[in-house]
N, CA, C and O atoms as a Tinker XYZ file with bonds, in Angstrom:
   328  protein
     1  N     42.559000   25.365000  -13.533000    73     2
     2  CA    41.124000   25.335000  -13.740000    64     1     3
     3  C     40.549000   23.977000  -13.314000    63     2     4     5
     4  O     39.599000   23.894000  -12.536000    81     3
     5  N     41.124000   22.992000  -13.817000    73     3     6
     6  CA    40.661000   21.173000  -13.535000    64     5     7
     7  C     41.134000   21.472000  -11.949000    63     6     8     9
     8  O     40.132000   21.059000  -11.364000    81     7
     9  N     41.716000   21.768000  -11.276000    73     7    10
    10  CA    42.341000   21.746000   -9.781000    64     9    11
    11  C     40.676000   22.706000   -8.927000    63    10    12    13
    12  O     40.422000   22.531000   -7.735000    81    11
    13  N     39.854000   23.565000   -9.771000    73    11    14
    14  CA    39.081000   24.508000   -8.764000    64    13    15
    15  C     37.853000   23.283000   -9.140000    63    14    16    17
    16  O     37.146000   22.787000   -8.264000    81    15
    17  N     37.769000   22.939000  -10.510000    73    15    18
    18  CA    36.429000   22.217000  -10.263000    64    17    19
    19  C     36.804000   20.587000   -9.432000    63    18    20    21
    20  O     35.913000   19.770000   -9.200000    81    19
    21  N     38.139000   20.379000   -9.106000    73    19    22
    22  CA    37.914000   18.840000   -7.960000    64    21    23
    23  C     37.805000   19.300000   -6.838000    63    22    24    25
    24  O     37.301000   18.717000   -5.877000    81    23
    25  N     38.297000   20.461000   -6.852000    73    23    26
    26  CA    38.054000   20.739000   -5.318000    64    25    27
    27  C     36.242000   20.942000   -4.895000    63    26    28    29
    28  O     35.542000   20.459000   -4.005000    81    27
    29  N     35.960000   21.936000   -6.077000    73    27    30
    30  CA    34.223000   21.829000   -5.637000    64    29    31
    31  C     33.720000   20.512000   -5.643000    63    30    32    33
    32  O     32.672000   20.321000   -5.024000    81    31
    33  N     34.312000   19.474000   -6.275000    73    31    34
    34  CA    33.474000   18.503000   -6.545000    64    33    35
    35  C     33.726000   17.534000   -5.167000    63    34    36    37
    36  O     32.792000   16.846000   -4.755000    81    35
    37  N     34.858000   17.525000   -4.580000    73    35    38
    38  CA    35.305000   16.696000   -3.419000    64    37    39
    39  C     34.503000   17.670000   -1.739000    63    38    40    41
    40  O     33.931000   17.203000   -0.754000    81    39
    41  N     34.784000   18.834000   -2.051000    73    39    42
    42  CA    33.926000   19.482000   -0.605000    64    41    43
    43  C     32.618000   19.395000   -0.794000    63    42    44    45
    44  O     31.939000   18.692000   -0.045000    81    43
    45  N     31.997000   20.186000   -1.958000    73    43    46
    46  CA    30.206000   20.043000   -2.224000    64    45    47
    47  C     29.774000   19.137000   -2.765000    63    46    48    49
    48  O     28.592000   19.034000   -2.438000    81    47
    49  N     30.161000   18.111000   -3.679000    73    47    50
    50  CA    29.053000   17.458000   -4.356000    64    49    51
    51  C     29.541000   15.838000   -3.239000    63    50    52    53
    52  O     28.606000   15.401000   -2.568000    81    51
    53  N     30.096000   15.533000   -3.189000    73    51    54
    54  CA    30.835000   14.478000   -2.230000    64    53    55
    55  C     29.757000   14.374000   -1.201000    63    54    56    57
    56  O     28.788000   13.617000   -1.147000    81    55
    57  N     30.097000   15.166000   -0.529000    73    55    58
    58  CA    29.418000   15.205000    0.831000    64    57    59
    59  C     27.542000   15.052000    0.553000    63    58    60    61
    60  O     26.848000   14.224000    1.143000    81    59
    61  N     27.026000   16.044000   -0.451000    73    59    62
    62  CA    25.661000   15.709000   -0.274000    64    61    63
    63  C     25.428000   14.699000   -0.831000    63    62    64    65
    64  O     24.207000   14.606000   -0.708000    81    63
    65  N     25.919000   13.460000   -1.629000    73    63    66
    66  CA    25.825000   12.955000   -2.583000    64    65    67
    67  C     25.788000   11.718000   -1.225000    63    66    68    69
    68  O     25.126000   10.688000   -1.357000    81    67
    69  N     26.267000   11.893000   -0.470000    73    67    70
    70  CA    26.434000   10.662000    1.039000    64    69    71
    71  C     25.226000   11.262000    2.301000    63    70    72    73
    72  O     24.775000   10.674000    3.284000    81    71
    73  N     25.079000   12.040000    2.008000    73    71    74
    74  CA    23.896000   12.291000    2.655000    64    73    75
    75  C     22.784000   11.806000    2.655000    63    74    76    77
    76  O     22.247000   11.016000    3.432000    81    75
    77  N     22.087000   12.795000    0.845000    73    75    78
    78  CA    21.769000   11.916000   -0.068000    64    77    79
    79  C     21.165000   10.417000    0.618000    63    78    80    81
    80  O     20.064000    9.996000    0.972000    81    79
    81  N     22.538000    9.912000    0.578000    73    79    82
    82  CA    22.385000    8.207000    0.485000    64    81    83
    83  C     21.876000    7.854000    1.602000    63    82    84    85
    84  O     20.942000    7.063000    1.736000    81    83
    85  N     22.600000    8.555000    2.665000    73    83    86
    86  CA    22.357000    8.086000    3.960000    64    85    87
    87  C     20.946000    8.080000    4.116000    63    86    88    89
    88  O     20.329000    7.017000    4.189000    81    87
    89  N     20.474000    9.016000    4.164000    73    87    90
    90  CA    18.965000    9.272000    4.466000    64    89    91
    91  C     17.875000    8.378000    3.185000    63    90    92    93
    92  O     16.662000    8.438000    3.389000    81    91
    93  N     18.239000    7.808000    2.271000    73    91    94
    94  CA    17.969000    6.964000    1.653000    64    93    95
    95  C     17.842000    5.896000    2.063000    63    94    96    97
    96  O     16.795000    5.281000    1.862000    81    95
    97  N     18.760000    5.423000    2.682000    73    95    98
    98  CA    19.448000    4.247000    3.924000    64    97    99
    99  C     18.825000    4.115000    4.997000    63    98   100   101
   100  O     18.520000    3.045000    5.522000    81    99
   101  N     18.509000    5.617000    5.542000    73    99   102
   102  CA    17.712000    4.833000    7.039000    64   101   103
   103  C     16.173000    4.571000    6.384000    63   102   104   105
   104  O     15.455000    3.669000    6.815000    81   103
   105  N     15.777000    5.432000    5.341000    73   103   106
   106  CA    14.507000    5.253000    5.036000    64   105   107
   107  C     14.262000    3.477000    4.452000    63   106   108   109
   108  O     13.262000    2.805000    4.705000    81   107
   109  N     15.245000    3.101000    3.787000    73   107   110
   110  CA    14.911000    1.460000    3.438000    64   109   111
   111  C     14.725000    0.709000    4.916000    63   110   112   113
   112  O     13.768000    0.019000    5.267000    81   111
   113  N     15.990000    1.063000    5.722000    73   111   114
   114  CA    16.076000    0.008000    6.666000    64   113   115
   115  C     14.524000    0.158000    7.994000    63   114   116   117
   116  O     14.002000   -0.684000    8.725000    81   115
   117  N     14.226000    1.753000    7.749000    73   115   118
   118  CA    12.309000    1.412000    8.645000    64   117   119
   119  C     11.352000    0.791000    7.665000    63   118   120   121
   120  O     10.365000    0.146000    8.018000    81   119
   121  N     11.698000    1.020000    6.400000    73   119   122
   122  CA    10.817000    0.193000    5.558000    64   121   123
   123  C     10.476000   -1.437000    6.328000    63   122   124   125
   124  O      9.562000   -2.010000    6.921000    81   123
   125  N     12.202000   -1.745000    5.750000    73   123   126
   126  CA    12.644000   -3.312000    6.528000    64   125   127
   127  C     12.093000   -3.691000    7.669000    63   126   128   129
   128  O     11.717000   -4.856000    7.805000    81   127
   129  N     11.981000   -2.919000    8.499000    73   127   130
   130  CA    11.398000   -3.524000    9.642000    64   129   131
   131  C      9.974000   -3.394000   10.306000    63   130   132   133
   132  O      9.529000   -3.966000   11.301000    81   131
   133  N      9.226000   -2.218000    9.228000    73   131   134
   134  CA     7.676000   -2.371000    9.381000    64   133   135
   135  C      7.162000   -3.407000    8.631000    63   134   136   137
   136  O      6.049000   -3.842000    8.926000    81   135
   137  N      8.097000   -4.115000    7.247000    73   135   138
   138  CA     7.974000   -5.380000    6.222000    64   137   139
   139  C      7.898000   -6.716000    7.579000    63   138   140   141
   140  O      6.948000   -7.480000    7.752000    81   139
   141  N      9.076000   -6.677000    8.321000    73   139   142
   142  CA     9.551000   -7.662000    9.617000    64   141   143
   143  C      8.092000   -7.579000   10.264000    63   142   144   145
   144  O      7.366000   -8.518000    9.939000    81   143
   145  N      7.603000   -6.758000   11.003000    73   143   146
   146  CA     7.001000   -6.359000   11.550000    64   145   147
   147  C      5.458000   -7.196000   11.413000    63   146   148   149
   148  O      4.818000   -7.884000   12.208000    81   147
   149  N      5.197000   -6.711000    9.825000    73   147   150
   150  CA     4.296000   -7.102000    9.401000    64   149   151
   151  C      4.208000   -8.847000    8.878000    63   150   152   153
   152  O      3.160000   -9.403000    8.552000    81   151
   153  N      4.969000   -9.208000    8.892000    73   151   154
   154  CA     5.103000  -10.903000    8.504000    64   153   155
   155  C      5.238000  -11.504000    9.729000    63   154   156   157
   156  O      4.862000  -12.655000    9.949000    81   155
   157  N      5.823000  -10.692000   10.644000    73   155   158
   158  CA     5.623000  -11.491000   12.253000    64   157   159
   159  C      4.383000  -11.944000   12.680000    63   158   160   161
   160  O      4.143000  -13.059000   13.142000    81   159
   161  N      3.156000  -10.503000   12.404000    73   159   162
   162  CA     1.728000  -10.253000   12.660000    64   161   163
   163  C      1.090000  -11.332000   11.852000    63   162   164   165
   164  O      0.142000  -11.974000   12.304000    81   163
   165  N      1.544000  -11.528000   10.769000    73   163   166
   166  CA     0.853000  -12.292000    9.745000    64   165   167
   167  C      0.877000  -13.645000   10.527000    63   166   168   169
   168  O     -0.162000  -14.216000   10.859000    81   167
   169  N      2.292000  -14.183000   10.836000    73   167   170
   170  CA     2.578000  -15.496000   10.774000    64   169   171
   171  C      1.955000  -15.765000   12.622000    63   170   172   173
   172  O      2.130000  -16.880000   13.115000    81   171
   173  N      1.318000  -14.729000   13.402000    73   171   174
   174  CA     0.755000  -15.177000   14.698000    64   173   175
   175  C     -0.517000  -15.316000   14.426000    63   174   176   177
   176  O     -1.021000  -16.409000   14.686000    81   175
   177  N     -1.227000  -14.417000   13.927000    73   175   178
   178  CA    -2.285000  -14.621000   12.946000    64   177   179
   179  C     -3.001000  -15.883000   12.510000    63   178   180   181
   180  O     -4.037000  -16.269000   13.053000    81   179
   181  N     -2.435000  -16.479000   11.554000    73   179   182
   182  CA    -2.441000  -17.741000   11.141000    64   181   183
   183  C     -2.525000  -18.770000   12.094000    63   182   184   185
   184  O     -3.380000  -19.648000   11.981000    81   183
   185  N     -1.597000  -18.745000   13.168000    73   183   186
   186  CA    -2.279000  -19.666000   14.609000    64   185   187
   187  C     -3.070000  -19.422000   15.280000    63   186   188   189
   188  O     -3.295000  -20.217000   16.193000    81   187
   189  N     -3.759000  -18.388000   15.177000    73   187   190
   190  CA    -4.474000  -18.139000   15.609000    64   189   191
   191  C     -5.830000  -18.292000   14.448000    63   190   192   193
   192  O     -6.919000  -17.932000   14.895000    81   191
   193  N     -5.808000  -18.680000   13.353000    73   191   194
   194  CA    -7.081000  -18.958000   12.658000    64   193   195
   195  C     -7.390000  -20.815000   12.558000    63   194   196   197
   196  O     -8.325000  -21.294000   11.916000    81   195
   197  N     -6.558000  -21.483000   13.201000    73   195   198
   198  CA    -6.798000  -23.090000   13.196000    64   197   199
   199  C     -7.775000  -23.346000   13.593000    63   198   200   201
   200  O     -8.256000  -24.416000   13.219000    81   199
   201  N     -8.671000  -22.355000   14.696000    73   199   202
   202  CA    -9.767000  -22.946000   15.105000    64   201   203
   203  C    -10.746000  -22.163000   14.866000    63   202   204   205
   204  O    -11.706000  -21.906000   15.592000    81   203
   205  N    -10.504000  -21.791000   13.860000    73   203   206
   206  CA   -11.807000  -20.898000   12.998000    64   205   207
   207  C    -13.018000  -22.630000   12.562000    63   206   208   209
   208  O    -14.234000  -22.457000   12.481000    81   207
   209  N    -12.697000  -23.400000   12.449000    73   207   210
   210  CA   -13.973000  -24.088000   12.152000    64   209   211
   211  C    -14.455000  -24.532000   12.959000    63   210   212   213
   212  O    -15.614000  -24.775000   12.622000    81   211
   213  N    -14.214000  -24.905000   14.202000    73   211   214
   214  CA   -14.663000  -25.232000   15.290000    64   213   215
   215  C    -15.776000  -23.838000   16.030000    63   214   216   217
   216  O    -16.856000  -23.976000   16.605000    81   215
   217  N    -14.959000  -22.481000   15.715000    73   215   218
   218  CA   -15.729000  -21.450000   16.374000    64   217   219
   219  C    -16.934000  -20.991000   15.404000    63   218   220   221
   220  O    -17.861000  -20.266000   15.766000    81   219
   221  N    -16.744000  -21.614000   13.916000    73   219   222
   222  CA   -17.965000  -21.427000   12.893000    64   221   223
   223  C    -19.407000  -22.398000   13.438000    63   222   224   225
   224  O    -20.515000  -21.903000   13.647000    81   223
   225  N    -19.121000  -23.590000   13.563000    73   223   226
   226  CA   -19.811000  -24.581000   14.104000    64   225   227
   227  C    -20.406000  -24.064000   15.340000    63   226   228   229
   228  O    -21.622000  -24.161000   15.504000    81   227
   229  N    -19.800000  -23.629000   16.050000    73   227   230
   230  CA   -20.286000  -23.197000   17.231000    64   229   231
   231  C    -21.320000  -21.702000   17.213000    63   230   232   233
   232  O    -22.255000  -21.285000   17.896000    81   231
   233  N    -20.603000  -21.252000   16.110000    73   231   234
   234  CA   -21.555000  -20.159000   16.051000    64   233   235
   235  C    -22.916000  -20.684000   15.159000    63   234   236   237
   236  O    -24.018000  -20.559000   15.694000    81   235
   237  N    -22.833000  -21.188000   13.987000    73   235   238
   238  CA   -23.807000  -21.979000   13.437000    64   237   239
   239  C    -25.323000  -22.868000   14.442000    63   238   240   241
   240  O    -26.487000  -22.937000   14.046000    81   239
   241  N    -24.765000  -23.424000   15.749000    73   239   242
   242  CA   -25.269000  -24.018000   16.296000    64   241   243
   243  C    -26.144000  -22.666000   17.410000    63   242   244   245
   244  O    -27.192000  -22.906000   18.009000    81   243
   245  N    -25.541000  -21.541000   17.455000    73   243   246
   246  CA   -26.339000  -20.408000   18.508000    64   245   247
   247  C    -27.117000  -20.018000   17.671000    63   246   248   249
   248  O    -28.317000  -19.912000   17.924000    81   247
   249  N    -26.617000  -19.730000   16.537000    73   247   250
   250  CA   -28.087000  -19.035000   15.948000    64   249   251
   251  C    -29.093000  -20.149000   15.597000    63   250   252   253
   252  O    -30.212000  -19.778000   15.955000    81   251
   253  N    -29.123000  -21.330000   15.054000    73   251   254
   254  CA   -30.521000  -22.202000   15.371000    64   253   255
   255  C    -30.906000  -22.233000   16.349000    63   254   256   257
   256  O    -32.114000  -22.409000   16.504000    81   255
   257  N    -30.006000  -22.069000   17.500000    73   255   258
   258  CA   -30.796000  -22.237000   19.246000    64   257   259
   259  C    -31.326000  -20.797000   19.150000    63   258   260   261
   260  O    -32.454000  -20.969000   19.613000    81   259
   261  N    -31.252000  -19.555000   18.866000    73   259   262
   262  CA   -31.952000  -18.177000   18.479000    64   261   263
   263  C    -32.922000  -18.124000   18.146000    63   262   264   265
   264  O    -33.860000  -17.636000   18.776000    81   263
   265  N    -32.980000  -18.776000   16.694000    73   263   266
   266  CA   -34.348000  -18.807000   15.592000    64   265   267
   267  C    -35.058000  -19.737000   16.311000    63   266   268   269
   268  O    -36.265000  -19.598000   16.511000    81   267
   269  N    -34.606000  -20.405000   16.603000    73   267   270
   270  CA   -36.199000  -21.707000   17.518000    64   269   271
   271  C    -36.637000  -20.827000   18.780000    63   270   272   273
   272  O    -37.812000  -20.935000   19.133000    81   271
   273  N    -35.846000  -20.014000   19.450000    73   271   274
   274  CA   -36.877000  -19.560000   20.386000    64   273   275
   275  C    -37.513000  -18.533000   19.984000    63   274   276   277
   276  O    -38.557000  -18.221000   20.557000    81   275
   277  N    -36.848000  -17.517000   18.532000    73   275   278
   278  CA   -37.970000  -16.694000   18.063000    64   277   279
   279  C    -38.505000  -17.308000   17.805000    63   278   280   281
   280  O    -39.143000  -17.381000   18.855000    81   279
   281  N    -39.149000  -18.332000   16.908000    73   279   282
   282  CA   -40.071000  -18.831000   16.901000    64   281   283
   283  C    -41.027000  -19.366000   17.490000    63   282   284   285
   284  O    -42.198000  -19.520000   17.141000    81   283
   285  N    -40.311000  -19.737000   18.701000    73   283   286
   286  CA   -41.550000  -20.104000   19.665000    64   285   287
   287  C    -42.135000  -18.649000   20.200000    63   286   288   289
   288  O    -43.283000  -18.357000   20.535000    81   287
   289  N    -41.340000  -18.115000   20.172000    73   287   290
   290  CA   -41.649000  -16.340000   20.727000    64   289   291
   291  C    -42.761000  -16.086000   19.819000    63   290   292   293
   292  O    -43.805000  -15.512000   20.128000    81   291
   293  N    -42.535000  -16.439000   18.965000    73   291   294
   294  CA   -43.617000  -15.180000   17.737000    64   293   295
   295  C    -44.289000  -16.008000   17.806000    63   294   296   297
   296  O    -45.339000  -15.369000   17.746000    81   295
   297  N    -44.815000  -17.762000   17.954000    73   295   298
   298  CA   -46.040000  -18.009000   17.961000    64   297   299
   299  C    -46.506000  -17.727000   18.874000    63   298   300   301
   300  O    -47.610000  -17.257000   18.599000    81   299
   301  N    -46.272000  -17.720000   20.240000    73   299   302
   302  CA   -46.976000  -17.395000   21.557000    64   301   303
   303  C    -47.576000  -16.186000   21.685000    63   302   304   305
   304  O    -48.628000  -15.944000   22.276000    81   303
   305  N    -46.515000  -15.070000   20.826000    73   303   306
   306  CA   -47.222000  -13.980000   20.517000    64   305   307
   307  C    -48.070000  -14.208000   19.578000    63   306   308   309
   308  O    -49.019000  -13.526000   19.967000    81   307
   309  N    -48.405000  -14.699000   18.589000    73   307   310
   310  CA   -49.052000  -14.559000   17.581000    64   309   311
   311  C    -50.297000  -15.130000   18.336000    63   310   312   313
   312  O    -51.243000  -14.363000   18.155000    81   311
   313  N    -50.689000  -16.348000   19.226000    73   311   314
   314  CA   -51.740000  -17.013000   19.702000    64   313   315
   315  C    -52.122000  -15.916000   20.626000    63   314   316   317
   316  O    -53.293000  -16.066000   20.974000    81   315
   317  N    -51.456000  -14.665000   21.252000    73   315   318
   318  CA   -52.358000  -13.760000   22.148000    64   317   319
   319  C    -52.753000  -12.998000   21.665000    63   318   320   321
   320  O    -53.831000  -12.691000   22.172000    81   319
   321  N    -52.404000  -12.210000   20.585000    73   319   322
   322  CA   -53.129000  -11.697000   19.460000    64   321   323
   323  C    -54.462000  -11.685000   18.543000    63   322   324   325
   324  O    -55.189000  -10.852000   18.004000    81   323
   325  N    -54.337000  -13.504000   18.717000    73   323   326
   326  CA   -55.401000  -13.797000   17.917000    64   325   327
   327  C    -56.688000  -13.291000   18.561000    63   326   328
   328  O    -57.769000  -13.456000   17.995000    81   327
């Protein structure tokens, strides 16, 4: 009787029990490397934000050059209006 249940237990439960795992296994290791993946992106990223204050300034400085010529815009309009 102990001899029929090792045998089920060594052909059927054995085998799915590594399956099972396996496919457990590849699923961590794409985890792992969309994690890789994503800290690579991160860490190019970051060199790429050093000159975020320089491109703030620069943008800071277009829009006052903007608003001064609406403004000259809307008075010129506003004086043909009158």
């Amino acid at each position: 009787m102990w001899m029929l249940g090792n045998v089920i237990l060594v052909v059927a439960v054995i085998p799915i029990l590594i399956a099972l795992l396996n496919r457990v296994l590849a699923a961590l290791e794409r985890i792992r490397a969309a994690a890789d993946d994503i800290l690579a992106g991160g860490v190019a990223l970051v060199g790429e934000l050093d000159t975020t204050p320089e491109l703030l300034a620069t943008t800071d400085r277009v829009i006052a050059e903007v608003a001064d010529g609406a403004v000259r815009y809307a008075g010129s309009v506003g004086k043909l209006l009158d």
